[in-house]
Every structure is written in C-alpha cells, then in structure tokens.
N, C-alpha and C positions, 0 to 999 in steps of 0.2 A: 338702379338709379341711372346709371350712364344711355341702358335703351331707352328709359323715359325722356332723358334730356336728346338723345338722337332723334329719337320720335318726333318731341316739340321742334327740334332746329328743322326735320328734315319737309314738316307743315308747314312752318312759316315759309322755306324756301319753295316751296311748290304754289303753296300760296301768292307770293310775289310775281312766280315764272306765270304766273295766271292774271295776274292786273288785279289779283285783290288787294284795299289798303289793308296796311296793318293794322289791327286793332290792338294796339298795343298799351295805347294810352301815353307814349311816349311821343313829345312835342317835336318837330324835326323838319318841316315840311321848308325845306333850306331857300333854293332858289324858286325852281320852276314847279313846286306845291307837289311835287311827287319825290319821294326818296329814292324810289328806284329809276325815275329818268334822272333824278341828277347823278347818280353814279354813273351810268350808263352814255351819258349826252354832252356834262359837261365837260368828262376827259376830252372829248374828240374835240370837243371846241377847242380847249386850250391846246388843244394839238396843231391846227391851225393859228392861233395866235403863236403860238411857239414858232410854227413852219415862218411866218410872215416874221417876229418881231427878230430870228436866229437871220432872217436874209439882210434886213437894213444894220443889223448891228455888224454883221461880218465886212456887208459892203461899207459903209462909213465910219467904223470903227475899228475896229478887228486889223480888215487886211492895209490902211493908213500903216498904222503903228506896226503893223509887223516887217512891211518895207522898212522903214525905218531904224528895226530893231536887226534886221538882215545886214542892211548896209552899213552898219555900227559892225557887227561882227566882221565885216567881212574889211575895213579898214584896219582893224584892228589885228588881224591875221597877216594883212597886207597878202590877199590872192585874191582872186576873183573865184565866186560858183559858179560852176557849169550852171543851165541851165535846168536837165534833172534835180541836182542839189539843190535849186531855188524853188522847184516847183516845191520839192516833196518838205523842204521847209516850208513855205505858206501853205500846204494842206494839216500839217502836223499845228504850225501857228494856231489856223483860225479854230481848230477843232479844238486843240487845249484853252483858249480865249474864250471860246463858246462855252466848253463845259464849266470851269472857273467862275466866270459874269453866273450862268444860272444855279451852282451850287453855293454862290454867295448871296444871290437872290434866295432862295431856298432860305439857309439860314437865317438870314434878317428877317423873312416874313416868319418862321416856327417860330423864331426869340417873342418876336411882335407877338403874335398870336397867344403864344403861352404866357409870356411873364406877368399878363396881367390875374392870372389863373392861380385858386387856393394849392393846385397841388404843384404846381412848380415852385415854388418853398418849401409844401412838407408832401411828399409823393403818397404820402398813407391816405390820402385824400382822395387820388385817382378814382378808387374804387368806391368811392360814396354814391349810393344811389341806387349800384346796382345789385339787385335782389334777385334774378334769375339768371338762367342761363337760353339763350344770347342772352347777350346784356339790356337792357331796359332803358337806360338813362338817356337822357338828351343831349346830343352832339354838337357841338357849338361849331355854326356858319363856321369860321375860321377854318378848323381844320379839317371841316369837310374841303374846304378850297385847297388848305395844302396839300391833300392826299389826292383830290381829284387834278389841280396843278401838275401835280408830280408825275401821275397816270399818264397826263397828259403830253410830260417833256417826253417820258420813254414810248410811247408810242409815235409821237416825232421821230425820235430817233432811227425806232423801227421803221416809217415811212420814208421819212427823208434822207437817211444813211448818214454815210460820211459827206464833210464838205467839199 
C-alpha cells in the first residue's frame, strides 16, 4: 500500500517538474491558471511587496514612534544613551515592530479566511472530500494566499536580513 501511494505521489511530482497539468479533476487553477507557477511565482512577489511595504512602514511608522518611545525611557531614567545604546535600540525597535505589525497581519487574514469555512466550527470536516492520497480536493484562493503570503515574508527575510 505505502509503494503504491509512493509511486502515485512520486508521478504526479515528476509530472509537475515537467510542465504537465494535473489531471486530477481537482478545480484550483488560483491566480495565474497554473498551480505550480503560483506556488512558485507568487512567493517571490510577495517577497518584494514585503521588501517595499517592511521599508515605508519602518521609515514612517516604526522608527517615528520608537524615537519617541526612546526618549520616554530615557527621561524617565533621567541619563542619557550613548550613542551605541541608541543605535542598537532602534535596530532591536524596528525589527520587533516589523515582526509584530506582519504576525498580526497574518492572523487577522487566517481568522478572515477561515471563519467563514464549515470546518473552523467542527474540524471533522477538514477532511471532506479527500478520497486519495495526495489529497484531491480543492484549495480555496485564500489560503493558498496565506501560505504563499507567508513564503513570501520568510524569504524577505532571508533576502533582506536584519533592519
């Protein structure tokens, strides 16, 4: 049982790596009418959108408020920071702001995306549909976004590093 289902997973994968469509009979064709470019395509975009939306939020947002948040500390201590001290706080600042704002983003879009869905009520539902192994059923736009979304901040991350 386990080589037959190897056998099937390790076809469809070599199939794919080859530009065949699936014949799967499974609806899916998300964004750009291919499944496997949008796994493959839309990370990297969002990766740029990330690179771009992670620069204007840190310059406009971010590092405002963490001056702010600096010189509240540092009245309240009554000393002044060194300058080292200042840097390595606004780097420490905008990277925790940064991750914070997109891990909250994250959540509000899964909430969004799932609550409207039978099995975010009753989870015994998840697995309706699916009759073989890979699974078969049809992947609903949304959370192909969140996961290709997601793909996309950690490969930012890998590109772009620390702030």
């Amino acid at each position: 049982m386990a080589a037959a289902v190897w056998e099937s997973y390790r076809a469809r994968v070599a199939d794919a790596v080859a530009g065949k469509p699936w014949s799967d009979g499974v609806p899916g064709d998300w964004i750009l009418g291919d499944r496997i470019l949008d796994v493959t395509l839309l990370p990297i975009f969002f990766a740029f959108v990330f690179v771009a939306l992670r620069a204007v939020a840190v310059k406009f947002v971010f590092e405002p408020i963490g001056v702010r948040v600096m010189e509240g500390r540092m009245k309240k201590t009554d000393r002044k920071w060194d300058e080292p001290k200042q840097a390595e706080f606004m780097r420490k600042w905008k990277e925790s702001s940064w991750k914070c704002f997109i891990y909250i983003f994250f959540t509000i879009f899964v909430f969004a995306a799932t609550v409207t869905k039978p099995f975010f009520w009753d989870p015994s539902k998840f697995w309706e549909g699916a009759t073989k192994f890979p699974l078969n059923y049809y992947i609903p736009l949304e959370h192909v976004l969140f996961y290709t979304m997601q793909l996309g901040f950690y490969l930012q991350v890998c590109v772009a590093g620390p702030i």
